[in-house]
N, C-alpha and C positions, 0 to 999 in steps of 0.2 A: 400432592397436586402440583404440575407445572406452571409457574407461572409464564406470562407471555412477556416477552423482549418490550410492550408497552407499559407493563404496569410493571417493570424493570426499572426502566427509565425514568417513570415515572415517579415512583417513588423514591429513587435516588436523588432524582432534581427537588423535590419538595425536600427531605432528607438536608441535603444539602444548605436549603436556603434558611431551615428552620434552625442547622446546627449554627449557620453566619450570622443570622441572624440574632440567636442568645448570644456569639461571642460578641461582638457589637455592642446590643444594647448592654449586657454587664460591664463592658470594659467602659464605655458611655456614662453611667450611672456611677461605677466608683471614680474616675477622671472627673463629672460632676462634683460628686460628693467629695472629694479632696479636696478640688479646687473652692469650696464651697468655705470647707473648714478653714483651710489656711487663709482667704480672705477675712473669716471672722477672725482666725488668729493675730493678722495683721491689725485689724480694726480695734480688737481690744488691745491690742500695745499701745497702739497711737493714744486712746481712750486714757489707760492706766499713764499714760505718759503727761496726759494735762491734767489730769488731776493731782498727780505728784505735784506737777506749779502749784496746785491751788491748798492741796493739802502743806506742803514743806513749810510754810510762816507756823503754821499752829508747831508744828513738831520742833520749830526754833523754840519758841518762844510759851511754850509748855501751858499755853490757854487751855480755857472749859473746852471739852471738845463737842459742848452742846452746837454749834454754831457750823461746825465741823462734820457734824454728825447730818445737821439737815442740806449741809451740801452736798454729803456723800449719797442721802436719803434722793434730793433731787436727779443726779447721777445715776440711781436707780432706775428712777421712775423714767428716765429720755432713753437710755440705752437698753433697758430691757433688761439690766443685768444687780446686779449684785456686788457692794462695794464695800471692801472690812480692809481698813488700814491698821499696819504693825511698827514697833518701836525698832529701836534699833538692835533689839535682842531678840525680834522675828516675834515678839507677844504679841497677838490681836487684839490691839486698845477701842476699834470702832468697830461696829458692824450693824449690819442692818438688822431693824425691826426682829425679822423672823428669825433671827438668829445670834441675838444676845445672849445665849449661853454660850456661846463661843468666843465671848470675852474671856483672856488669860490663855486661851492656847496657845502651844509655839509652833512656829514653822518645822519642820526637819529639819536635823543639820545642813543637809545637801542643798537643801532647796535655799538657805542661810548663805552657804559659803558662795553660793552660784550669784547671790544678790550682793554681796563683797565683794565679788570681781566686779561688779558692775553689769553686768548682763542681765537681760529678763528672762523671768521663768516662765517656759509656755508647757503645759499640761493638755492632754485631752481625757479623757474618761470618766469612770464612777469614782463619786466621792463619798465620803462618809458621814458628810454634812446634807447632800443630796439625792434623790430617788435615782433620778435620772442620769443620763451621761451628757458630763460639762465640759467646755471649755475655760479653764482659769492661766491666767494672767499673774504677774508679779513684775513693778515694775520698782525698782529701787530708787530712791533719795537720799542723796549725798549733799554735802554741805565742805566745801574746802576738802574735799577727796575722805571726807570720812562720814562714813555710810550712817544713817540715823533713823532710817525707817524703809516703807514701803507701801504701796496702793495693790491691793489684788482685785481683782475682777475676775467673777464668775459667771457666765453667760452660757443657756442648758444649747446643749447641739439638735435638742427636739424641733426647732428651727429650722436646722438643716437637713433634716432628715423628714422632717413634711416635705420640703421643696424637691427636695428626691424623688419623694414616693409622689407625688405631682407628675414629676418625671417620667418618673417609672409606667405611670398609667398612661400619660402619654403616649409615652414610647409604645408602650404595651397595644395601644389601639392602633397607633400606627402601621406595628409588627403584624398584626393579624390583618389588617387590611393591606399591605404589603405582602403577607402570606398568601389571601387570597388572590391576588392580581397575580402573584407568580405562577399560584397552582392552575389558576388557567390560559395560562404564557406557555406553561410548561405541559399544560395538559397538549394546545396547539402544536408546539413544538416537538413532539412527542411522539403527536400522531402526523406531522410533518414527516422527519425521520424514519417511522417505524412502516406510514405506507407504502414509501419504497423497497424494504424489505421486505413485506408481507409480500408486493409483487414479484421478488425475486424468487420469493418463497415457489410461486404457484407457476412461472417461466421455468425454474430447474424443477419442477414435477413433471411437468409438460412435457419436456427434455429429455426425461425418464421413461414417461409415456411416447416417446416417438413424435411428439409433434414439435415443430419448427418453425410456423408458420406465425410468432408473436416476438414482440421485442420487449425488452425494461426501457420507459420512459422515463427519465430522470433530468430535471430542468439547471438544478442546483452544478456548482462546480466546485465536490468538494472530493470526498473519498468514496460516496455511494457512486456517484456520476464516472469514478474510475471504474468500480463493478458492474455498473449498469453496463458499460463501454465494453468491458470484457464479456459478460454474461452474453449480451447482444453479438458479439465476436465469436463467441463461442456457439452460440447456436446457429451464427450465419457458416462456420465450418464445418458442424456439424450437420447439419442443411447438405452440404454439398459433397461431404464425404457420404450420406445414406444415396445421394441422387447419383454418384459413381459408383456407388455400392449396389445399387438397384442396375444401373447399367452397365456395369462389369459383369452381373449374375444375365442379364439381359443378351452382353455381347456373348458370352462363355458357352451361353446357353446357342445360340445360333450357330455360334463358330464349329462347335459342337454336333449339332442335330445338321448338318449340310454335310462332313464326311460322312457321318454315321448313315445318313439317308441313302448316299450314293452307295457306299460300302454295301448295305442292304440292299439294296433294290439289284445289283450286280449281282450277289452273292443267290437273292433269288432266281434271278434270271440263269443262271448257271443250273442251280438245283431242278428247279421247272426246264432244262434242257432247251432252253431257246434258243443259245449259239447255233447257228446255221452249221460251222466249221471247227476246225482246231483254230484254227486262224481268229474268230471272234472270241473262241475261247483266252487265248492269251489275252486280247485286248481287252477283256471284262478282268482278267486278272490282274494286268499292268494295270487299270485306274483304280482298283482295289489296294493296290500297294503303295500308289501315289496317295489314296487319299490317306492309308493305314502312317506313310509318313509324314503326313500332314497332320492328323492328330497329334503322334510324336510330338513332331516339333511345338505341334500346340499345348500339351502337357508340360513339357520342358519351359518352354516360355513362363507357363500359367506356375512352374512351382517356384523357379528365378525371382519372377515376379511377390511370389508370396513370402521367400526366402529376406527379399530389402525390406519389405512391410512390415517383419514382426521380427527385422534387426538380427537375425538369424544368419547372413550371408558372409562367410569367412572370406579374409582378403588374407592372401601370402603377400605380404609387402617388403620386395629387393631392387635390385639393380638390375638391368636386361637393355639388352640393344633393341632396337624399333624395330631396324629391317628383318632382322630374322622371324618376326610374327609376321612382318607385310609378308614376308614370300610362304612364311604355313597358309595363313587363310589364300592368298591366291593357288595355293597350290589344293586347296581344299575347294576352292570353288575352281577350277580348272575345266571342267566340264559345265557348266554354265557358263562362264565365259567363251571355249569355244560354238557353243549350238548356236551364240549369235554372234560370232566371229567379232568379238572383239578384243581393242589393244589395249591392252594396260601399258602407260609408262609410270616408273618409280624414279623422285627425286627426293633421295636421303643421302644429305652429305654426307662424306667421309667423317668430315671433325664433329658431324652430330652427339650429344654429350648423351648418355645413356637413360633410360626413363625412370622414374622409382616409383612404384608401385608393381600390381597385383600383375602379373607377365599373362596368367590364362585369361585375368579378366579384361586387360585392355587387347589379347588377338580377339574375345568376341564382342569385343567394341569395334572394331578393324575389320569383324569376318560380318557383321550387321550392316551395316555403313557399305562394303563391298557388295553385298547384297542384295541392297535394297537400289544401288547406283546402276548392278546389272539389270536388275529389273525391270526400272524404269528406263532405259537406256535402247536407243534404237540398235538394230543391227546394224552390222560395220561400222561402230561408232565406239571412241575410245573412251578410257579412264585413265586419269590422273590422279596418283599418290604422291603429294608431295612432306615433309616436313622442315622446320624452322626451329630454331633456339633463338629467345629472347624472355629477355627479363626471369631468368633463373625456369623457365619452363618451356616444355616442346609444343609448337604449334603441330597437328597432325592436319592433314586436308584431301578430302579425298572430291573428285570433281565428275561428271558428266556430263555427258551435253545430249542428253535425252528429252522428253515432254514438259521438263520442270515444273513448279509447284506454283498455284496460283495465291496471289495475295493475303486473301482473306483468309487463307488453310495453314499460313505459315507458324502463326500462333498456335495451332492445334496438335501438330504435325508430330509431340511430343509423348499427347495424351494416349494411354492406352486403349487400342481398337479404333483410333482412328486412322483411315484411309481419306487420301484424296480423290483416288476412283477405286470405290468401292468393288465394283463385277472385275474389274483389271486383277487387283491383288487378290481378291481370292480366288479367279480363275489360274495365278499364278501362283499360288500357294502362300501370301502370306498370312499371317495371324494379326498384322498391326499392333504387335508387342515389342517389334524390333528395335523402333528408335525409343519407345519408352527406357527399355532395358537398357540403351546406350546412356540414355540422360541420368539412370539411374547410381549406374556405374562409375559414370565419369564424374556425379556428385560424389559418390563416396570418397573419390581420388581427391576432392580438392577442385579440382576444374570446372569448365565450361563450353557445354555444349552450342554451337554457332550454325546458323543456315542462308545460303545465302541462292534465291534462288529466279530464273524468270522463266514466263511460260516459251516455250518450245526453244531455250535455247540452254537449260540442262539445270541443275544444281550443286552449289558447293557443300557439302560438310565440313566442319571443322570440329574441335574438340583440342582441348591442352591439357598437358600433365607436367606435374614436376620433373625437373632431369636431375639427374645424379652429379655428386660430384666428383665420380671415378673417372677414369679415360675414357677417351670418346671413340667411337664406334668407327670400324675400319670396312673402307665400301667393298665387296667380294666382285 
């Protein structure tokens, strides 16, 4: 069974708090507990340390140790502990009540020779004198630096290990009700986190399903609020490539069904013998071949076009002079240019430095551009080809002084199937694929396409490309 990215989280964060919290309180309770002992340990030195003043006169001076015995017995009874004093051969000469058979024992050697140097013995653990686990003590008496006895104290650690477990239960309620206040910090936190997700969840279904019309809300500014940011980017492109997708299929389809209509209706008119003459017979035939290369070019366009989209579009990338593609495309539009008697002049310097890139693809950058400038371009009215070198690349510029382009259309001017006057370009045959294809092109190069334009007094094109760093181009 899957579980969900909340009860993921969730358990992890409890997880989490339950493992910090046992290391904590363990680590808390023996830090306690240590500290607990070693102050007892310190407390019975100091302890075994006055009683040696009070014990050392009797071990001088070799009295009844009845008198001895009830001041050890009272020591007892204040400290809570246990007091058996030894001679100077470590034999246990006093000790308390419960534990008079332990008169005549000796100490170990070790524990002997450690109280010869003069130091105390501190012990912790089970004894064999007691049930429980003790703290004892050893504190030595010396007399003119030669040792004559000792005070031990034993005092049980059941003391300190109540106070723990005191502790511990503390702790312990504390932990659970610190457990609980997490589990629903974390439950919050959880489903904080996790609803963003779950809406991203159900925006990329949506997404899937074609719809675009919702965004990921996300308030926080943290790593969600990045994907929310993209997700919402993402469908806003997405959005707009199905909306050029719809009206690409929309234009394709028109551009399409207006040859085809004419073509047919010609092609019937022929068949049903309507032509009056041979004379209308041609004329049904020439718009029949005008429109047959109108699709053409429209097919061509439309596979170009399809060719940049799916990265498919081979570039020959060399070295080529400018002017020899300027004078192919004019000489390819040569007759369009004369039916409306116009001048082309060309200004490409001699020292112009050679271009680098794709040679066929930048003349139908050149033969587009020339194209669209006769087009739009009154009769008897000229065109300017100029280019420039600067900053390591060629300006190209092609000019008119035809209708020019109004304002508001100049941002669009790029878009595929848009025209500025609609009935104009396609009574003149174009597809409105033409400056797309320039922009498209002259991106692959590295460049940038420029327009610069006003109404009734003409428009510039521009575009740049790399230059070569071979010898520069010689003017014919």
């Amino acid at each position: 069974m899957n579980k969900s990215i909340f009860s993921k989280l969730l358990a992890s964060y409890i997880g989490i708090v339950l493992v910090a919290i046992a290391i904590v309180g363990s680590m808390q309770v023996y830090l306690v507990q240590n500290y607990l002992i070693k102050n007892k340990e310190q407390e019975l030195v100091v302890r075994s340390q006055e009683l040696s003043a009070i014990v050392k006169p009797f071990l001088l001076t070799n009295l009844d140790p009845g008198p001895m015995l009830v001041t050890v017995n009272r020591a007892d009874r204040v400290l809570g502990t246990e007091a058996w004093i030894i001679d100077k051969y470590g034999k246990v000469i006093v000790a308390s009540a419960d534990h008079l058979y332990c008169l005549g024992n000796t100490l170990e050697e070790m524990d002997l020779d450690q109280l010869k140097s003069g130091k105390v013995s501190i012990r912790t653990g089970q004894t064999e004198y007691f049930k429980g686990a003790m703290i004892r003590t050893i504190a030595p008496i010396f007399e003119e630096n030669e040792f004559i006895g000792g005070v031990i104290l034993y005092s049980p650690v059941k003391g300190v290990n109540d106070t723990t477990k005191i502790m511990s239960k503390i702790y312990l309620g504390a932990a659970l009700l610190g457990i609980l206040i997490s589990i629903c910090i974390g439950f919050l936190l959880t489903k904080q986190i996790t609803r963003p997700i779950k809406r991203v969840c159900e925006i990329t279904k949506n997404i899937a399903d074609g719809k675009f019309d919702e965004c990921v809300e996300v308030k926080s500014k943290d790593e969600l609020s990045v994907l929310a940011s993209s997700i919402n980017h993402m469908t806003k492109r997405l959005s707009e490539l199905e909306k050029m997708r719809r009206n690409f299929v929309a234009n394709v389809s028109h551009e399409l069904r207006s040859p085809l209509t004419s073509i047919q209706g010609y092609i019937d008119a022929l068949i049903q013998g309507k032509a009056k003459d041979r004379q209308d017979e041609t004329k049904y035939l020439q718009i029949v071949q005008q429109e047959t290369h109108r699709l053409s070019r429209l097919v061509n366009d439309l596979l170009e076009i399809s060719r940049f989209d799916s990265q498919t579009a081979l570039f020959d990338v060399d070295e080529f002079p400018l002017r020899s593609i300027v004078d192919r495309a004019l000489t390819s539009l040569k007759i369009q240019l004369e039916g409306k008697h116009l001048s082309v002049k060309v200004d490409v310097p001699q020292n112009l430095p050679f271009c680098y890139g794709d040679e066929d693809r930048i003349e139908q950058v050149i033969y587009n551009l020339l194209d669209n400038a006769i087009r739009y371009s009154s009769h008897e009215g000229a065109i300017i080809i100029c280019a420039t070198s600067l900053n390591e690349e060629i300006i190209v510029e092609i000019t008119d002084f035809g209708q020019g382009i109004p304002p508001q259309d100049l941002p669009s001017i790029w878009d595929r199937f848009y025209r500025v006057d609609k009935a104009r370009s396609r009574s003149e045959g174009g597809t409105g694929l033409g400056l797309a294809i320039v922009k498209e092109i002259v991106d692959k190069h590295g460049g940038q396409v420029m327009v610069e334009s006003r109404l009734e007094e003409g428009s510039k094109f521009s575009f740049t490309i790399k230059q070569s760093e071979s010898e520069c181009e010689t003017e014919t």
